[in-house]
N, C-alpha and C positions, 0 to 999 in steps of 0.2 A: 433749652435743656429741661427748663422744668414743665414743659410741655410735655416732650419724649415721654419724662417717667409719668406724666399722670393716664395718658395712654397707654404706656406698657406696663399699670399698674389695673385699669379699666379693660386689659385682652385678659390679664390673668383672672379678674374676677368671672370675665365672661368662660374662658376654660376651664376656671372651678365649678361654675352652674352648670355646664354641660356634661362636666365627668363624673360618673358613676360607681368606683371600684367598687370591685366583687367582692373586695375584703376589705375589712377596717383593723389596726394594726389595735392588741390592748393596750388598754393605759393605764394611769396606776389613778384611780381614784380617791382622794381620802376623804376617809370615815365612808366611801360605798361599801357594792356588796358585789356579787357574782351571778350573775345569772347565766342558765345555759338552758337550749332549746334543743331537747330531743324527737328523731322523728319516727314514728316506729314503724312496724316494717309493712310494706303497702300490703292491701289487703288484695284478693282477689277481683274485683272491681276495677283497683286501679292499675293493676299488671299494666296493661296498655298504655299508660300514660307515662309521655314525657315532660320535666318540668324543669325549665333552665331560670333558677333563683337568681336575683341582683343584689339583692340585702334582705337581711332581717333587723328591725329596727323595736328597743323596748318603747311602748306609748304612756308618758308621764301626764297625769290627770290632768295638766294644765296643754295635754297635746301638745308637746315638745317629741319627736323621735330622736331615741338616745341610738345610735346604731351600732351590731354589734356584729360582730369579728363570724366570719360567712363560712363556717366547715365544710359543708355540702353544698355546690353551687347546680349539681345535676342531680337530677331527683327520677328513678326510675327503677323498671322491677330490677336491672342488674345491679344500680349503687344503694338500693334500698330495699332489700331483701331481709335486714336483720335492722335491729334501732340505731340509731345513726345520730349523731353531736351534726345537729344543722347551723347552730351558732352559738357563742355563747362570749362574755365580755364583762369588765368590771364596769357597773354604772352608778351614778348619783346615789345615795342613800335620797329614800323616802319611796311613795307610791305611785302605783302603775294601772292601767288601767286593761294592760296584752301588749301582745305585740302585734306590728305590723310587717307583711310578707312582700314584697315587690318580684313578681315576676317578669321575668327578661320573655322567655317563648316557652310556649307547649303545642303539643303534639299528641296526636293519639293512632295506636295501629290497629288497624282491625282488619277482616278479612278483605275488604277492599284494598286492602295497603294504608300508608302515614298520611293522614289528615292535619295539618299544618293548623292552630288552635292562634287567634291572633287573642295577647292576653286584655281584658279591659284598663282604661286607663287607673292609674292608681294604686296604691297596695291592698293585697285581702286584707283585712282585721279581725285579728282574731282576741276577741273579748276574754280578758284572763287574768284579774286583778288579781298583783302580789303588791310584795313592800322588799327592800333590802337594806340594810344597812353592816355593819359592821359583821355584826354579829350573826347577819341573816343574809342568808343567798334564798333563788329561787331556784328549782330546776320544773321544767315544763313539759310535759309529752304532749308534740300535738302529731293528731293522725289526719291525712290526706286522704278527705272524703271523695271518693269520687261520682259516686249516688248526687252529692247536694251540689256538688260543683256543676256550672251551666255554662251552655252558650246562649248567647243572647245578642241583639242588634249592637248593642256595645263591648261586645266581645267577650273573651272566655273570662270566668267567674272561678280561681283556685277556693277550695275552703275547705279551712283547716280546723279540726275540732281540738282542741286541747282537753287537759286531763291532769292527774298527778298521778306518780306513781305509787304503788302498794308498798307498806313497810317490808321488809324483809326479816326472817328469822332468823336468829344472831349466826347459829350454824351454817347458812347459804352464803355468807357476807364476806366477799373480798375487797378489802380497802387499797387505792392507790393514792397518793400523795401528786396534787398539781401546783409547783409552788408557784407559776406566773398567777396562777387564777385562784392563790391563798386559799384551797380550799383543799376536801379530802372527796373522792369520791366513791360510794358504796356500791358494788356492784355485785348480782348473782351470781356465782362460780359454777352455776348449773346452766345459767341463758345467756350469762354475759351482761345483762341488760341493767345499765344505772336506774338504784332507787331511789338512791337520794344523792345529796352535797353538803356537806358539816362545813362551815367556816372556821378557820383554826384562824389565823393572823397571819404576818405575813411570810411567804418562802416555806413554806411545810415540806418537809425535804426525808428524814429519814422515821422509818413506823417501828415500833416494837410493843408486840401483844403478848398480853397477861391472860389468856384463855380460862385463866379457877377464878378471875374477878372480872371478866367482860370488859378487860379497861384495852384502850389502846394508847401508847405514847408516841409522842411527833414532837419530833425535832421543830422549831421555827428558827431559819438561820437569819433571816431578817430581823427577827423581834430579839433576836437573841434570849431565847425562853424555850421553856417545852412545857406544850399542853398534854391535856390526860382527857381522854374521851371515854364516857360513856358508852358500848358498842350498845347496847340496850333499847339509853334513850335515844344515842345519835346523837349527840352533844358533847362539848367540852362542858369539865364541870371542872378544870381548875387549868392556871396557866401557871407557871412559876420562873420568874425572871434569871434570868443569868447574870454576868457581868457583862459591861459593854464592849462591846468589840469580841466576844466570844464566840459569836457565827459557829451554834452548836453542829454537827452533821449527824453519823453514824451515831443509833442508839443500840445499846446491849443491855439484856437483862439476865442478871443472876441471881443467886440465892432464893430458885423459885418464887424468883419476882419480887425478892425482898428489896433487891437492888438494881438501880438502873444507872448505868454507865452512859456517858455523852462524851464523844472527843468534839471536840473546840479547839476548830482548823484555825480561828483564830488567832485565840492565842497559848497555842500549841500545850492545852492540856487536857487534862480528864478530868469530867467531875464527876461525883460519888453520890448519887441521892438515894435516901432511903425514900423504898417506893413502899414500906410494908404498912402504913398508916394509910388516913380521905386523902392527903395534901402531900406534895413531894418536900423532901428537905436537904440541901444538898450538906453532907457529911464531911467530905472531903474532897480536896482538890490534889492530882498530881500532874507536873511537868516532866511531860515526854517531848519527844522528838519535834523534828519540827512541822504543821501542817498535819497532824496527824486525821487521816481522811476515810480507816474503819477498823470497826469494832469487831470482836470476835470471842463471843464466851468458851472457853476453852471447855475438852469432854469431863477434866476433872475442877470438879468444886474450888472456886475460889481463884481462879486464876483465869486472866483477860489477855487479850492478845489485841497491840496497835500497830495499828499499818502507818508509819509518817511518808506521807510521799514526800517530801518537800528537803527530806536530810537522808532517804533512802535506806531505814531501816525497819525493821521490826520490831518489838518490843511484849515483853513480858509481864504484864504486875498482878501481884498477889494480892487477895483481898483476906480480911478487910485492912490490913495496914495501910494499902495503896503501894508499896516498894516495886520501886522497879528492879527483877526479879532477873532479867536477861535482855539484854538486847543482839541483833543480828542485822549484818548488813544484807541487803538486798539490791542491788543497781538497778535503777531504771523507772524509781516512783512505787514504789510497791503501794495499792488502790484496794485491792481486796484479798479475801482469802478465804479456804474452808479446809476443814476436819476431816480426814480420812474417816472411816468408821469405828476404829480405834481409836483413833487419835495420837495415833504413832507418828502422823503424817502430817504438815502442813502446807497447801499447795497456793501460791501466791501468783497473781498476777500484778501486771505493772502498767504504769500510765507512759510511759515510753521506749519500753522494752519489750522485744517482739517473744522473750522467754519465761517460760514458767518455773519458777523456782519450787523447788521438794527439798523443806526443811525439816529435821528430824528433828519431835519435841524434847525427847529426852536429852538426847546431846548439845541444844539448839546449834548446829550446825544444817548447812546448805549442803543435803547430798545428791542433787543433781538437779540441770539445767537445763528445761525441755524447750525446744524452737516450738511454737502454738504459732506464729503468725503474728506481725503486727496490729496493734491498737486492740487489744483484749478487753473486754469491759465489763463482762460479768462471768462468777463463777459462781456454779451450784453441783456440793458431791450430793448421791441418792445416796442417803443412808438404809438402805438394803442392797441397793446393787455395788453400792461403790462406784457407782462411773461416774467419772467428773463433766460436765456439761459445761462449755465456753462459748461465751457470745462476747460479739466484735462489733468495736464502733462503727465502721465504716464498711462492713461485712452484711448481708443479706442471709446470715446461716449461721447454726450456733454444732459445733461439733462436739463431739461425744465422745472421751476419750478413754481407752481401758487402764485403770490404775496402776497394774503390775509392768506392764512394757510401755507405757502413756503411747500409745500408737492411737490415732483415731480407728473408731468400727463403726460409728453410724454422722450423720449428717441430720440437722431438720433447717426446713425452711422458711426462715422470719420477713422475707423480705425486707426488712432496713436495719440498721444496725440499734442492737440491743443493748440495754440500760440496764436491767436487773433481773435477776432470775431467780425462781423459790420452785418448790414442789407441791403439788395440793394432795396431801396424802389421800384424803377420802377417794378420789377416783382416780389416783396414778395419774395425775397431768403436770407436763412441764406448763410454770406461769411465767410468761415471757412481757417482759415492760420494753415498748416500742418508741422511744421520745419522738423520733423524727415524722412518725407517722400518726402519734397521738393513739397509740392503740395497745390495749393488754389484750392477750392471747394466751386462749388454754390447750394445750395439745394434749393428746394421749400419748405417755412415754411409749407405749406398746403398739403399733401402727400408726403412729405420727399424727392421725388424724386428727384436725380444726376443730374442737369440742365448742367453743365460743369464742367472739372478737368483742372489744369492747371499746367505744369510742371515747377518749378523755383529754382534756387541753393537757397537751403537755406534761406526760407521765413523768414520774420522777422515778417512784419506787413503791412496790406493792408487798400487802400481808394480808394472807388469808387464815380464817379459822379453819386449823385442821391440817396446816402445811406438816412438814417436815424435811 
């Protein structure tokens, strides 16, 4: 018997030396960092070329390959047209020396027809010394030379030049929240294209911007804390702890930003921090509902609106006493909500209820029950047009519906189901957060058109300078 196992202990290792996966699952490293590998988009030269990737792996100065998690495994003019997340993963904290690329096959087409490219042994290396640790991610642009790449007696030569990308100016900058990959990522609301990656800590889940102070606020429901970012430097310049077990979510600010509101799904309450000082300081605590999972600064001063899924109500509180002011039943998880234009309206979706509830503020009563379709997940009113905008978990489309009859009138195309939705006032774009597909997307609300796609691990939820 003990023979058996030490042979079927010696086929496993030999199946492990052989096998390859094309992805590596992340992991949770501690005290690492974040790295991601972006690819930008082929230039003219490489049109022609096909490149089938096997891994990207980070190179630690002692030539250890840390290997990381494989976004793009086909590399050509049709998946690499725009910049593109080639791989990216939480690795060791300390120094690197690049990374290293393994190609599986290439190809190249020309007027003769596809030229089959056998790749040489071993991975490219692309020379590109960072460091990461806690506090520090890398992110990496490399471009796919086709000029310097060869063939040669020992076969095809990929090479890859790396780069960093350019600051951005605070006005172009849209932030989305990745909480597997603990990080925030910045990206241009004109190209789409990531500039950077700020390290918050861990599970960075909900953003809320202070645009007269450049600051940005992030939930961390892992750390149970919320940081405060610099959008300026790109940096957190303060973190401020919670209570344990508080797994902060949805953040709100009021009192033109004097105040920042946190529900803590945890342990089902709201905290009150004065945001108008450098440092946050939490004021007050109040006990709502239960699970309470978002926030909603209402159109009139001083008063906040909580969504508890978990006891299916809605709730009311005044500030700054904190009193709970109203509560309202809602069946079925009530998860989000928005403001009519007025704010006569408030229009709720639900985590298991295929209906949209139309609560009227002033009376707080439920004055009607619209069928929208099961698993709803995100809701955004235009406050100019009034039209309410819904996106579906499990839906590939986010509908449009007319406020006064809620009848849909237009349709747009997300292809996977949607996470979060906001508006970029400066160009009229619906901003669409894609979890399953790891992709933010800007449309034109006015011919639906693709303005930018944006590749991110694992979107959570986005804020841009200039939304509305």
């Amino acid at each position: 018997m003990k023979t058996i196992w030490i042979l079927l202990a010696a086929a496993a290792l030999l199946a492990a030396g052989r096998a390859k996966p094309s992805k590596v699952a992340p992991i949770e490293v501690q005290d690492g960092g974040t790295v991601a590998v972006y690819l930008k988009p082929l230039g003219a030269d490489a049109r022609g070329l096909s490149i089938s990737l096997e891994g990207v792996s980070a190179t630690r100065e002692d030539g250890t390959a840390i290997p990381l998690s494989l976004s793009l495994s086909d590399v050509s003019g049709e998946t690499a047209g725009r910049q593109r997340l080639l791989a990216w993963g939480a690795i060791p904290p300390g120094s690197y020396t690049g990374l290293a690329v393994r190609v599986k096959s290439a190809s190249r087409k020309g007027a003769e027809g596809t030229v089959s490219l056998t790749p040489a042994e071993g991975p490219a290396s692309v020379p590109f010394p960072f460091s990461v640790n806690a506090k520090r991610s890398a992110l990496v642009a490399v471009e796919l030379d086709a000029v310097a790449s060869h063939l040669d007696e020992s076969g095809y030569h990929a090479v890859f030049t790396p780069s960093v990308p350019g600051k951005l100016a605070v006005g172009l900058q849209g932030v989305v929240s990745c909480p597997t990959a603990n990080v925030l990522a910045v990206f241009d609301k004109v190209s789409g294209q990531v500039a950077a990656l700020i390290p918050t800590g861990r599970g960075p889940s909900s953003l809320a911007i202070d645009a007269s102070r450049n600051r940005l606020y992030v939930s961390l429901t892992r750390d149970d804390a919320v940081a405060t970012v610099d959008l300026l430097a790109g940096d957190v310049i303060g973190v401020m702890a919670l209570r344990a077990g508080d797994e902060p979510g949805s953040l709100a600010l009021l009192d033109n930003g004097g105040t920042l509101a946190v529900a803590n799904t945890g342990s089902s309450t709201v905290a009150l921090l004065d945001a108008s000082g450098p440092t946050l300081i939490e004021r007050r605590r109040v006990t709502v509902g239960s699970g309470p999972r978002y926030l909603l600064a209402d159109k009139t001063p001083g008063r906040l609106w909580v969504f508890n899924a978990l006891d299916d109500t809605v709730s009311l509180l005044t500030l700054p006493d904190g009193l709970v002011a109203a509560t309202v039943g809602s069946s079925g998880g009530p998860i989000r909500g928005q403001l009519n234009r007025t704010g006569s309206r408030l229009y709720v979706i639900h985590q298991t209820s295929p209906y949209l509830d139309v609560l009227d503020t002033a009376s707080f009563t439920i004055v009607q029950r619209v069928f929208v379709g099961p698993a709803a997940s995100a809701i955004k009113v235009d406050s100019q047009s009034d039209r309410v905008y819904l996106g579906f978990r499990d839906s590939g489309s986010i509908e449009v519906f007319e406020p006064t009859t809620f009848l849909p009138t237009d349709r747009f195309s997300a292809d996977s189901g949607t996470g979060y939705l906001t508006i970029e006032g400066d160009g009229n774009k619906l901003c669409v957060v894609l979890p399953q597909s790891g992709e933010v997307r800007l449309v034109r609300l006015v011919g639906k058109s693709t303005v930018a796609r944006t590749d991110v691990p694992e979107p959570r939820e986005a804020a841009l300078l200039g939304e509305r």
